[in-house]
N, C-alpha and C positions, 0 to 999 in steps of 0.2 A: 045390052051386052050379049054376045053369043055364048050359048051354053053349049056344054058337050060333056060329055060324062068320060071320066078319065077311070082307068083301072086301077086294082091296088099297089099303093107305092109300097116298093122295095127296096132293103139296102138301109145300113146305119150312118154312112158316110154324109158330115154337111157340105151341101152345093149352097154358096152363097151364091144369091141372082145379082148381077151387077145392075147398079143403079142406073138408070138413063140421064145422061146427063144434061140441066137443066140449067138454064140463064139465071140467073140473080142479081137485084138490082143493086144489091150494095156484095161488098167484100168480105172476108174473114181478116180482119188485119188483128194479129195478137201483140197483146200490153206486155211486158217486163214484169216480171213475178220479182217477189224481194230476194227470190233464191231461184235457183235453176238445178234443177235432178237432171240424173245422168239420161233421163228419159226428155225431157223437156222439150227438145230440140229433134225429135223424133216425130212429133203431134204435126197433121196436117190435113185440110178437109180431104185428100183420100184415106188417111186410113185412122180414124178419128176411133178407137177398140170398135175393128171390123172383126171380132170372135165373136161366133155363136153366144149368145146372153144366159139362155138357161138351160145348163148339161143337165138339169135332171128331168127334162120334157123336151126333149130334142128332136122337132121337125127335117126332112131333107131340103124343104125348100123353103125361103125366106128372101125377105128383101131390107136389107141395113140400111135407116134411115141419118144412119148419126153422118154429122160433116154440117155444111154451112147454110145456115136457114138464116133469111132476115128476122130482123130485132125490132121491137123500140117498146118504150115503156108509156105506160099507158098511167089515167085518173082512175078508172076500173073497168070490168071487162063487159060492159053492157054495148060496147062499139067495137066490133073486131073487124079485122080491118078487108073483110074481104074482098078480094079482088085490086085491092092495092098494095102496091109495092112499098115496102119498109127501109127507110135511110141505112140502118146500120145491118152487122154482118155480125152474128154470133156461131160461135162453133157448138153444136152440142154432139156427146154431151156433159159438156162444161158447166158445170154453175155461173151465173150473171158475175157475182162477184173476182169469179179467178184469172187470172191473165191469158189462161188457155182458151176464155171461151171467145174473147175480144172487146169483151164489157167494159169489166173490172170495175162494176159500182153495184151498190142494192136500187132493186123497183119496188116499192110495196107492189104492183100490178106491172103484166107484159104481157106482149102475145107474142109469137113466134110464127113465122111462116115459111111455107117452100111448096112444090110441085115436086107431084112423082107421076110417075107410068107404069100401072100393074103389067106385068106380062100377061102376051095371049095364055102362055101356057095355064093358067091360073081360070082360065076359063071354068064355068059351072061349077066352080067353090068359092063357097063363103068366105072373104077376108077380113082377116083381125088384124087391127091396130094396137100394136104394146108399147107400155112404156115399164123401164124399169123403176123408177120413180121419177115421180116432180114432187119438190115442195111448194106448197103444201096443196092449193086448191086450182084443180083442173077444170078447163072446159074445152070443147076439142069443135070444129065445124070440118065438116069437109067438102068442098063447092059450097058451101056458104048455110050448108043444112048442119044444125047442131046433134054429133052422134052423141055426148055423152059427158058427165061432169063424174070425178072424184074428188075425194078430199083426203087427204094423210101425205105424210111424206116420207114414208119409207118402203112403202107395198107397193107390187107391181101389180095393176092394173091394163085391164083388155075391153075395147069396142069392136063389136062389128060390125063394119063399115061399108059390108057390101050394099046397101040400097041407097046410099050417096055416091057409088060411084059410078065415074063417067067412062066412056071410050076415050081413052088416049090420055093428055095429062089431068090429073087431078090435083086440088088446091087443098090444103091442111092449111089449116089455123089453129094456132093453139093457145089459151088465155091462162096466165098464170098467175092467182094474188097469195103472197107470200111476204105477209108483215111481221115476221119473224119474230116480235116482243110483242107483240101481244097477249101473251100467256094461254093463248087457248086452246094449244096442241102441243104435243111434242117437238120439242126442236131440240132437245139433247145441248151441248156449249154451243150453241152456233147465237150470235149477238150480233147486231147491229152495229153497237160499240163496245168491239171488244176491249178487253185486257184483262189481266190475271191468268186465271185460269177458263178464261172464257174465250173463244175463239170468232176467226170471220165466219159470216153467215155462207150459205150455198143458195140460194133460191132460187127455182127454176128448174127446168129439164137437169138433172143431175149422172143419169142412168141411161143404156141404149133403148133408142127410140126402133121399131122395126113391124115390117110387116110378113104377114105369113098365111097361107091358102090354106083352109081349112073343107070337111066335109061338112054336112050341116047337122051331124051326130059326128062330135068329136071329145077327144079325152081335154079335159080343161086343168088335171092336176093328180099326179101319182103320191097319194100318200101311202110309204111304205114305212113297217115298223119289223125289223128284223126280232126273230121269237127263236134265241138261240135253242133253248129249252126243248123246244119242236125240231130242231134242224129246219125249222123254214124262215121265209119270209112271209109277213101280213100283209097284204096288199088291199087296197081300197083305193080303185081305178072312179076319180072323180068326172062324171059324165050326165048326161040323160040319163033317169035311171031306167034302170030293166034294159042297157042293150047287153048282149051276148060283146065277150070280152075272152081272150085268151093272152096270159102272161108267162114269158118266158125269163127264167135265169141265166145267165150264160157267163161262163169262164175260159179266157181264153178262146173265145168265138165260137164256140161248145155249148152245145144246151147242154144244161146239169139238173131242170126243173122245168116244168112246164106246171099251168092249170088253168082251167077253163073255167068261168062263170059270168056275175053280170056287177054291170055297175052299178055301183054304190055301196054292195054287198063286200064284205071280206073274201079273199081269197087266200089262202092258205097255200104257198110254192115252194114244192120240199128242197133243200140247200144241203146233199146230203154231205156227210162231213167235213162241213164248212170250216172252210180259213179264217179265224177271228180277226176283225180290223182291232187293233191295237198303234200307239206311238211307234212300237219297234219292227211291226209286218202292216204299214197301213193298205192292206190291201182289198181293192174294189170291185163287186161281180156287177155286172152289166145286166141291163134290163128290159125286154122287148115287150111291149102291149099293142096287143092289136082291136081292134072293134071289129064285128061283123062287118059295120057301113062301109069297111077300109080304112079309116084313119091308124095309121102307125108312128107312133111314139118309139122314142129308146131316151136310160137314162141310167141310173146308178145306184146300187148302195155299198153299203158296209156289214157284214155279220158280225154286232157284238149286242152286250148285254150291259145295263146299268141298274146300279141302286145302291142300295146302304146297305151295313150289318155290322155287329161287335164281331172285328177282328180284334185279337189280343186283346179283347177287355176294353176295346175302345171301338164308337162308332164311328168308322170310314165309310167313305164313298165307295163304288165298289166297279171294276171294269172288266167284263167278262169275269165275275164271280173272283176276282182278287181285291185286293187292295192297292191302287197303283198314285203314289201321292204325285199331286198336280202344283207340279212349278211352272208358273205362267207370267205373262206381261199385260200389262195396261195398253192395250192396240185402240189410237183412238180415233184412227182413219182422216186422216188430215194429212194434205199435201201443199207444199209451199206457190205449185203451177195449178193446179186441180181443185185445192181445197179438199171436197168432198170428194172428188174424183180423181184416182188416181190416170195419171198422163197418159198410161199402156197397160196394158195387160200384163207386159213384161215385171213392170214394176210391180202393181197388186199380188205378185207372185213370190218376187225376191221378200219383198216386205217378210214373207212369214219363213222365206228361204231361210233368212240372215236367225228368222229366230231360234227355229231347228238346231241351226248350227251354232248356235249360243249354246245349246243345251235345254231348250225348252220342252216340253212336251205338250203344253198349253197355250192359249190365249182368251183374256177376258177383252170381247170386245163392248168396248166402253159408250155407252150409251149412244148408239149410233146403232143401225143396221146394214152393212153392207150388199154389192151388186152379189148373186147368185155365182159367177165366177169366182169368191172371195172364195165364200166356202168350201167349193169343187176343189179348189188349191188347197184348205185345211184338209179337207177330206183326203186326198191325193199325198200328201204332206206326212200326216199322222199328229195332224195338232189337234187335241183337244180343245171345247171353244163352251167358255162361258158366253153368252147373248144376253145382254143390259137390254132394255125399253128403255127408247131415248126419253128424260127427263120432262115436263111442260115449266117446272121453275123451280130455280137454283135457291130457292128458299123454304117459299110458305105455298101449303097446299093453294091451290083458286080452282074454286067449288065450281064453276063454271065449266071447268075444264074438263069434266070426271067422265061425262062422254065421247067426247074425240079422244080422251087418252084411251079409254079401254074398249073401242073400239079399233083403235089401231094395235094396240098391245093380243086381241086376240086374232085380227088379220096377219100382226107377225109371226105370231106363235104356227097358228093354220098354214102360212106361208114356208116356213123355215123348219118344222116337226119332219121332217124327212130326210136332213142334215143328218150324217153319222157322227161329224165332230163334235156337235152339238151336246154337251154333260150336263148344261141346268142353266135354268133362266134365273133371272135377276130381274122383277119390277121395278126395285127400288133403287137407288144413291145415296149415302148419306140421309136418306129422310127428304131429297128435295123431290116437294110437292108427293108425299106421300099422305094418303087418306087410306082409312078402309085396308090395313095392310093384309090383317088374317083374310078378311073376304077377297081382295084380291089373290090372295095366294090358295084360294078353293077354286077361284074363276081361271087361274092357271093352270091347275090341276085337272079342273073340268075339261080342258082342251087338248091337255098333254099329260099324261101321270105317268111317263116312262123314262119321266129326267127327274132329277132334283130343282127344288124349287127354291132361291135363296131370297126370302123376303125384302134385304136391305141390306145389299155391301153398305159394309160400314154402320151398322146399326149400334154400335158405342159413339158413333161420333156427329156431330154436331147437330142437324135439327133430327135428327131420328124421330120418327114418336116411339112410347113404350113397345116391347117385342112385343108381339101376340104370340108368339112361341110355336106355331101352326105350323112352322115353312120346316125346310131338312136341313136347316146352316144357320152356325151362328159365326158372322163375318164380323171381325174385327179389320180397322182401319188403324198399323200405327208406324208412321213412315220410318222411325229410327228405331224402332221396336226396345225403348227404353224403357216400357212394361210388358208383363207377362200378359198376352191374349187369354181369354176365355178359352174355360175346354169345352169339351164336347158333354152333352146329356147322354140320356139314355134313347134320344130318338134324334138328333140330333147331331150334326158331324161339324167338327170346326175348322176355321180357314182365314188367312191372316190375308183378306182383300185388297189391301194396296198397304205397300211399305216402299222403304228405298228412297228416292224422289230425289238421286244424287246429281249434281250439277255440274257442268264444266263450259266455259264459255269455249268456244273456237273461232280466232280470229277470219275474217273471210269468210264465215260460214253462219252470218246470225241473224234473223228474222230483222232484229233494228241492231243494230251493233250498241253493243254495252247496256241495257235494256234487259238483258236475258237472266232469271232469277231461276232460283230451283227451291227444292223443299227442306233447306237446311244449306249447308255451306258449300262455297262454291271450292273447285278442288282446280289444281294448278296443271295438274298433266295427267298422262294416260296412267304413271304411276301409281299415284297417289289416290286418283279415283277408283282406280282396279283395285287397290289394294282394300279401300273400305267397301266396294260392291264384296268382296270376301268377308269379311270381317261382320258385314249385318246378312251374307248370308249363311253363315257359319251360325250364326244363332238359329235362325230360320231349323237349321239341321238340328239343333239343340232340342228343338222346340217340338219335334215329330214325333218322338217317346217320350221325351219328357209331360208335354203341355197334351201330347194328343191332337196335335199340328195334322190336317191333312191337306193342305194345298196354303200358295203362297201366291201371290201376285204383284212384281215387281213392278214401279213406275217409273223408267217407261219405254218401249222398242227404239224412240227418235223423238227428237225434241219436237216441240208443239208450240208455233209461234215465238214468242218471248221466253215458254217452260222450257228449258234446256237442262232437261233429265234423262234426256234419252240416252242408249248407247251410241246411238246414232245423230249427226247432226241432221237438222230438219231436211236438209238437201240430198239426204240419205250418201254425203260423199265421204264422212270421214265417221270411223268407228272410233268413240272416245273411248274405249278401254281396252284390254287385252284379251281377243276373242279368247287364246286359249287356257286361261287364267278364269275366264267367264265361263268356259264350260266346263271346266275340270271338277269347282265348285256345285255349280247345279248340278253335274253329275254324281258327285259327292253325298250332296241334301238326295238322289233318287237312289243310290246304295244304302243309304243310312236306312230310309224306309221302306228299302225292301227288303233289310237285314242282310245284306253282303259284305255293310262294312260296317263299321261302329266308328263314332267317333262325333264331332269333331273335337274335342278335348283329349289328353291322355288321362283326364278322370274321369271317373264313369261307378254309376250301380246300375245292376243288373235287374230289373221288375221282372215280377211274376207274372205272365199273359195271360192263363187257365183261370176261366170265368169262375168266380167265387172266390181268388186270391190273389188280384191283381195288387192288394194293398200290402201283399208281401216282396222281401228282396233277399237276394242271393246274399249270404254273409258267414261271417268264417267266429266258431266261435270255440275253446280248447282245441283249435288245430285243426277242426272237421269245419266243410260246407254247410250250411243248411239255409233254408226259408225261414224268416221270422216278420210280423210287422216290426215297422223300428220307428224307437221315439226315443231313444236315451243317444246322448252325444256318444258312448261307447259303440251303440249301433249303428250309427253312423258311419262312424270310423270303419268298425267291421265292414259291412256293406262297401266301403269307398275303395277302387283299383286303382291301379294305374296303368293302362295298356300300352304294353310294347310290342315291338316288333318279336315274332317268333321266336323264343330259342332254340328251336332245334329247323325253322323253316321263315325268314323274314316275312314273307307274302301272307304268313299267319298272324296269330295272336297268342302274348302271356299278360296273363295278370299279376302283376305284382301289389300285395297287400299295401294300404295306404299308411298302414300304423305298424308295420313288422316288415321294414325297408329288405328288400334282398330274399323275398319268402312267397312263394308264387303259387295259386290252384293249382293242381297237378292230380290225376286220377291215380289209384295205387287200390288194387284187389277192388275195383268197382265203386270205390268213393268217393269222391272230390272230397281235398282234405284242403292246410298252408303248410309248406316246406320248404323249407331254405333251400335255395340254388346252390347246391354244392357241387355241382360239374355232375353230376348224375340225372339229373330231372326231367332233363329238355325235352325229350320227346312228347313223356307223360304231363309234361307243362305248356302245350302247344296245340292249341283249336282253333280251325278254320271255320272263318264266319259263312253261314250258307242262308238262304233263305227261309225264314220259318212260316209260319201261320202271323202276319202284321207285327213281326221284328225279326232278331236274332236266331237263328240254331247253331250249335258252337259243337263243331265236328272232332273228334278227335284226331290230332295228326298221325297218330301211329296205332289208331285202330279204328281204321274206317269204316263209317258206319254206325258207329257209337257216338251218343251227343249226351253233353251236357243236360241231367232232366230231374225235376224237384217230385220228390215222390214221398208221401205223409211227411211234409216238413224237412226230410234230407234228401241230400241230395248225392245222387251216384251218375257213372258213366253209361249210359244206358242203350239198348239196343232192341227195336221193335221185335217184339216177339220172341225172344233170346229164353236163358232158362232162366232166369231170376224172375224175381217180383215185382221189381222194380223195370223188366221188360214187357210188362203187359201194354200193347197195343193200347189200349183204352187210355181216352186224351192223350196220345204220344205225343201227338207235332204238338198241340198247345204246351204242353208241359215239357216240351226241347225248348221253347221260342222264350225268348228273352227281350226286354224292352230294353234297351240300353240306353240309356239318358242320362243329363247332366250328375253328378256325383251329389249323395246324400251331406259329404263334408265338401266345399264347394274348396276349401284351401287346400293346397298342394304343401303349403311350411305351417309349423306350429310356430306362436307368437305366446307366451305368458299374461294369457289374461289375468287383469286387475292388478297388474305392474307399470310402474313406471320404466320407461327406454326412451334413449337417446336414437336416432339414426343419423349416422354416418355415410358420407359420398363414398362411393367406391371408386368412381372414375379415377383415373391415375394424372396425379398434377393435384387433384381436390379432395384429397382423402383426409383433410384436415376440416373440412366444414361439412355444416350440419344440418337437418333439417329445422328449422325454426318458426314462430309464427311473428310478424309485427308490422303493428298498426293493421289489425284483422287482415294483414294476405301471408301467406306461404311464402318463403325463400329459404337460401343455405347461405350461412356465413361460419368465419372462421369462429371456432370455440376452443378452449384452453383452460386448463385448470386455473389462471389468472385473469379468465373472462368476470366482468360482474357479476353477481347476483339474479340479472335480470334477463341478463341473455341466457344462461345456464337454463332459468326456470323457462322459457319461451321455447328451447328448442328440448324440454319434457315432455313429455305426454304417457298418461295412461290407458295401458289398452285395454279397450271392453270390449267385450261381444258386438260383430256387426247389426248394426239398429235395424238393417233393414235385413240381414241371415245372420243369426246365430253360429253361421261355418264361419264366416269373414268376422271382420276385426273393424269398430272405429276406432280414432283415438280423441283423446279428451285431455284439451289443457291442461298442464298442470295448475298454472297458476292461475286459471279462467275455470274453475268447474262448471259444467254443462254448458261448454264452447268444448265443439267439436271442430277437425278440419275436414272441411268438403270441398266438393271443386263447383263453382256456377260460371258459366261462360267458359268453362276447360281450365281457368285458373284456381288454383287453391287458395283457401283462405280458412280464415277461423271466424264461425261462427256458432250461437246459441242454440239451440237442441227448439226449434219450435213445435216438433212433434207431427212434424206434415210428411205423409209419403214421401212428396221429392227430397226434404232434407236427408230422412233416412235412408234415400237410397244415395242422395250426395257424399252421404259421411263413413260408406260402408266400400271396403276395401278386401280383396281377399288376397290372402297374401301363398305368393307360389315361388318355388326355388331361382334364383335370378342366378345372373353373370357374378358368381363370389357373394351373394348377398340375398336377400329377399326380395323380390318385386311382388310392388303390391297394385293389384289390378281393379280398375270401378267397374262394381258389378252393374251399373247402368249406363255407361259412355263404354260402349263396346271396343276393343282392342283396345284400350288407352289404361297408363299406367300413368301413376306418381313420378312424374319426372323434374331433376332440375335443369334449367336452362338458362344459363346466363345469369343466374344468382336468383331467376324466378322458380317457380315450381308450378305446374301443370300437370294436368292429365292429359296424357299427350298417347300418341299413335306411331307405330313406327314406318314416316313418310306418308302423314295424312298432309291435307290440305293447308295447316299452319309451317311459319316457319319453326314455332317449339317442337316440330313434329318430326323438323330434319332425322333422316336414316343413323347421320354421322353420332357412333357414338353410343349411338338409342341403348345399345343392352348394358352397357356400362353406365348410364346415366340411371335409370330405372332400379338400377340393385342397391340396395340399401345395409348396410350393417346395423344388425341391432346389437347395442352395445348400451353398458350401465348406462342409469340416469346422471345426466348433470346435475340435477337437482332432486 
């Protein structure tokens, strides 16, 4: 080959070199996918994702190998086939499996072939061969000399291939064995024989395949770690070491930073009053590295900061030094044409577009590693991004494995550490194939200690092994969140990992038709499903001050094969619920924890945040405010509001007392007192919610500036620095911020415990019948001073205290003692007290003012009340998924009169 020495490249713009085009003995003919994306029909050997592959080391020049190489599948790769022509025609870079690539079957073993032509221009430099990934094991020849084997399937990996090659075309081979159940690496859901929640395999070329001229001292990887603290960036320009290196920052095509030194060494590039990347300014400074030899890179980062700390008495995660809670989705990178690969760039794009526009600020992507462009699009985006290590097995550790797993697990980490989206890694799932969990999360740390490190989403649920308590998260896993998650320690932040898993079939749009299951009941239309995505995320919001909730993980962006939980059908054409119904919510759950709004209940206590008193609450006791702990049901009550709309400004907040109806907080000569709304108060009874230190600060409407603030146990109107005492600066913000969460008395109506009561229909037409129990289920029938004996005593009950809160209410046969009515399956019925959690939380009812009557609501089957239907009785939803759920009615059906006992 003729050498000649070219000068230094200039310029950040990429020149893709167009491929010379080359004979092939067989065709690209593409198979029928079981769904078709709006991208699908777009895919063709020209333009097979011809984008640049990795924005964060970005060459000018390059040559895209993706489009149509022969196929065929082999016994194993000890016979590659060079210099013979391959019968079939595969598209990479499609997985063998997917209809994109023209396969559509698994090889345990394959090779791959095609011919290319370096350009002259390419003269007197080194060429590298990249792949973005194959699964799992590589071997590569070129003109029939073997350059080079790996193994992993999700890192991308580089040969250089300059001393195999020839003048004019050159011959690639490429040998690929990928037994996918074998258990001895990472393969995250990808199966052989899928179902469940297990998906089709990928194996093969998955990722762009391309070539690129290098010098022979070249930069091989920019590990940058933004150091807001400094106002710079850390840069570690990975090369030979000891060459001379100069890094630039640039904004707006403006150097803002420059610094000189060598590789391998830190460099330090000041950022002077840097723009914080955050969800709400995701914004990107550009990055120029040069080597003495000439080689020039450009790429990217993000200026922000990560970590933990007790905001308000609770450990949060922390972003750029706040508190910013993480509502995110289960993204588990699977396409119905691509599988593993998405069709176009276009789509890997929208994919996180659509999530944004839900209301997202996150994505946990689910045991899988995505192409380098995924990222550049979170990064671009403002989506934060939890990164899984894809799995080796869906169950029990195999000891065998413990090598290639953590070997690829610290290539990802190496590979991906320069992601701005990037907030914390996950080794684990559930416990599958997890060994060695604390030691692995040291050997995490060892690689990367500038994220959080989450041992094992889902470390309550199924094969877990015990916590080692070492990692910064404790993830619970619970789809209907029908118990309370774990909180947080004192080193430790908590996060409710996957929940949700709500289902709807859509006709014409289903992996197999009628086949498609979800993680609980399937729901009938966009109604009805939007309505319970509110409904379990409205707890979620409960859960942020109450539980110390700091991020959520709904499942899931788009349905997954046969899983039809997504919002999205798998073909990504039809959105099963109401975008803006979906984001108004999440947006909701990210006011609540950033103390803009309070709610989602109109009951509410107010916690104490100021470290040393978080076990105290706002409460009113001879007419005056003050801090108290509380354990007596009177404190309760005290502590318990009701929050309304403003009186003297809607877009505000009043409290109104839980137990002295009509009697609202209001400031008066600098105190927070109770006082009855006699047409005079409104102003002084009217605080706008603003953001505190990890909750609440409660603004004064008509004296701004002054907040809400607990000073030795009382509490007054207060203003930093002002002439009182209660104005001393010292802990101000903690002691303005308020935790606002679920209410100390969780009832909204009083019921006479340890009374017998009858309940009465209120609905109009049936205000003659009753609630009753027989033959152990719930129903309402007519009752009458002339009714038997038997029906009388059947629709008695006494009410106790709720078994599973003391604020709610169960009730208790009369003429069964210790048969209570609970609901199993959403039907009511009367059963025996077995003393098990779920009973008492089946039998426990809080009862809150209804339509002329009581409604009594199950504090574990979320939005669902005590309803009759048809002469049956449910706990039922208004317009969930059941027909007992119908809308028609709902509020009338649900209110109950309590009225003497029959018996």
């Amino acid at each position: 080959m003729t050498r000649r020495v070219l000068g230094v490249l200039v310029g950040i713009l990429i020149a893709t070199t167009t491929v010379v085009p080359t004979a092939h003995a067989a065709e690209w003919v593409p198979k029928s996918p079981p769904l078709t994306t709006p991208w699908t029909s777009q895919v063709s050997p020209s333009n097979a994702l011809p984008e640049y592959p990795r924005p964060q080391l970005v060459r000018t020049e390059w040559q895209n190998l993706n489009g149509v190489w022969e196929f065929t599948g082999a016994p194993n790769l000890n016979d590659p086939p060079i210099g013979r022509p391959l019968a079939e025609g595969v598209l990479v870079p499609y997985p063998i499996e997917s209809a994109l690539s023209g396969i559509k079957r698994h090889e345990d073993n394959m090779f791959y072939r095609r011919t290319f032509t370096v350009p002259s221009t390419w003269n007197g430099r080194h060429v590298k061969l990249n792949f973005g990934a194959v699964t799992w094991q590589t071997r590569v020849w070129i003109n029939g000399r073997e350059v080079g084997a790996h193994t992993g399937g999700f890192d991308a990996f580089s040969f250089n291939i300059s001393a195999a090659l020839t003048l004019g075309v050159n011959e690639i081979v490429v040998g690929v064995h990928s037994p996918v159940d074998g258990s001895r690496y990472p393969i995250g859901k990808q199966r052989k024989t899928p179902g469940g929640i297990f998906y089709t395999a990928a194996s093969g070329i998955w990722q762009t395949v391309w070539l690129e001229p290098v010098r022979a001292e070249h930069i091989t990887r920019l590990d940058t770690t933004p150091n807001v603290g400094a106002s710079a960036l850390d840069l570690v320009v990975q090369s030979t070491a000891g060459q001379s290196v100069t890094a630039e920052v640039l904004s707006g095509g403006q150097v803002v930073g420059r610094q000189t030194g060598t590789t391998g060494g830190s460099l330090r590039i000041p950022v002077p009053n840097a723009r914080l990347w955050s969800p709400d300014d995701p914004f990107l400074y550009d990055l120029r590295v040069t080597l003495a030899s000439g080689d020039v890179v450009t790429g990217y980062f993000g200026m922000r900061s990560l970590g933990k700390a007790m905001v308000g008495g609770v450990m949060r995660p922390l972003l750029n030094g706040k508190f910013v809670f993480q509502i995110g989705t289960l993204d588990q990178g699977y396409w119905p044409d691509g599988i593993y690969t998405a069709p176009t760039d276009e789509a890997l794009r929208w994919d996180l577009e659509r999530q944004k526009a839900l209301g997202f600020n996150m994505v946990r992507k689910h045991i899988k590693v995505e192409p380098a462009r995924w990222f550049y699009h979170a990064d671009r985006l403002g989506l934060m991004v939890w990164q899984d290590m894809p799995s080796v097995d869906a169950v029990d550790e195999v000891p065998n494995s413990h090598a290639d797993y953590e070997s690829e697990l610290r290539r990802m980490i190496d590979q991906l550490k320069g992601i701005t989206s990037i907030v914390q890694w996950v080794p684990f799932n559930e416990g599958w194939g997890e060994y060695d969990a604390a030691r692995i999360v040291d050997l995490v740390r060892g690689i990367d200690n500038t994220r959080l490190v989450n041992h094992n989403s889902g470390s309550n649920c199924c094969v877990s092994d015990p916590d080692p308590g070492n990692g910064d998260v404790i993830d619970d896993h619970a789809y209907q969140i029908t118990t309370a998650t774990r909180q947080p320690d004192a080193n430790r932040v908590a996060v409710l990992g996957e929940f949700g898993g709500l289902g709807r079939r859509v006709v014409g749009h289903e992996y197999e038709p009628g086949n498609g299951f979800a993680y609980g009941a399937l729901y009938p239309d966009e109604q009805s499903l939007t309505k319970r995505y509110e409904e379990i995320t409205k707890q979620v919001a409960r859960m942020v001050h109450t539980r110390g909730l700091s991020a959520s993980i709904y499942t899931e962006p788009y349905d997954v094969e046969n899983e039809i939980n997504g919002f999205y059908t798998y073909d990504r054409r039809v959105l099963k619920m109401t975008e803006a119904r979906v984001r108004e919510v999440n947006q909701k759950v990210l006011a609540i924890a950033r103390g803009t709004a309070v709610g989602p209940d109109d009951v509410v206590s107010l916690r104490v945040t100021t470290s040393g008193f978080t076990n105290r609450y706002l409460r009113h006791q001879n007419g005056l405010a003050r801090t108290d702990e509380v354990s007596t049901d009177q404190g309760r009550l005290d502590a318990t509001f009701h929050v309304r709309p403003g009186l003297a400004d809607a877009a505000c907040l009043s409290f109104e007392s839980r137990n002295f109806p009509g009697q609202f907080l209001r400031h008066s000569n600098g105190r927070i007192r109770k006082d009855v709304n006699d047409g005079t108060i409104a102003a002084d009874a009217t605080f706008c919610a603003r953001e505190g230190t990890g909750g609440t600060a409660l603004e004064s409407f008509n004296q701004r500036g002054s907040f809400i603030r607990h000073y030795n146990e009382t509490v007054y109107l207060a203003r930093s620095g002002g002439p009182n005492p209660w104005d001393t600066p010292n802990s101000f913000a903690a002691d303005t911020t308020w935790a606002v969460g679920v209410a100390l008395w969780r009832s909204g109506a009083d019921l006479p415990l340890d009374q017998a009561r009858s309940f009465r229909v209120t609905t109009p037409g049936f205000t003659d019948r009753y609630l009753r129990h027989r033959d152990g289920l719930a129903r309402t029938d007519v009752v009458s001073g002339t009714s038997d004996g038997l029906l009388k005593a059947d629709a008695t009950f006494v009410i106790r205290r709720g078994l599973a809160d003391p604020t709610c209410y169960s009730f208790e046969s009369r003429n069964f003692p210790g048969n209570f009515l609970r609901h199993a399956d959403f039907r009511v019925r009367l059963n025996a007290n077995d003393n098990t959690d779920l009973f008492r939380r089946d039998a426990t009812f809080c009862a809150q003012p209804g339509a002329g009557g009581v409604r009594l609501e199950s504090v574990n089957e979320l939005g669902t009340n005590i309803r009759h239907y048809a002469e049956e009785v449910w706990v039922a939803s208004n317009g969930g998924s059941h027909t007992y759920d119908n809308p028609v009615s709902y509020n009338q059906d649900v209110s109950w009169t309590v009225s003497s006992p029959w018996a």
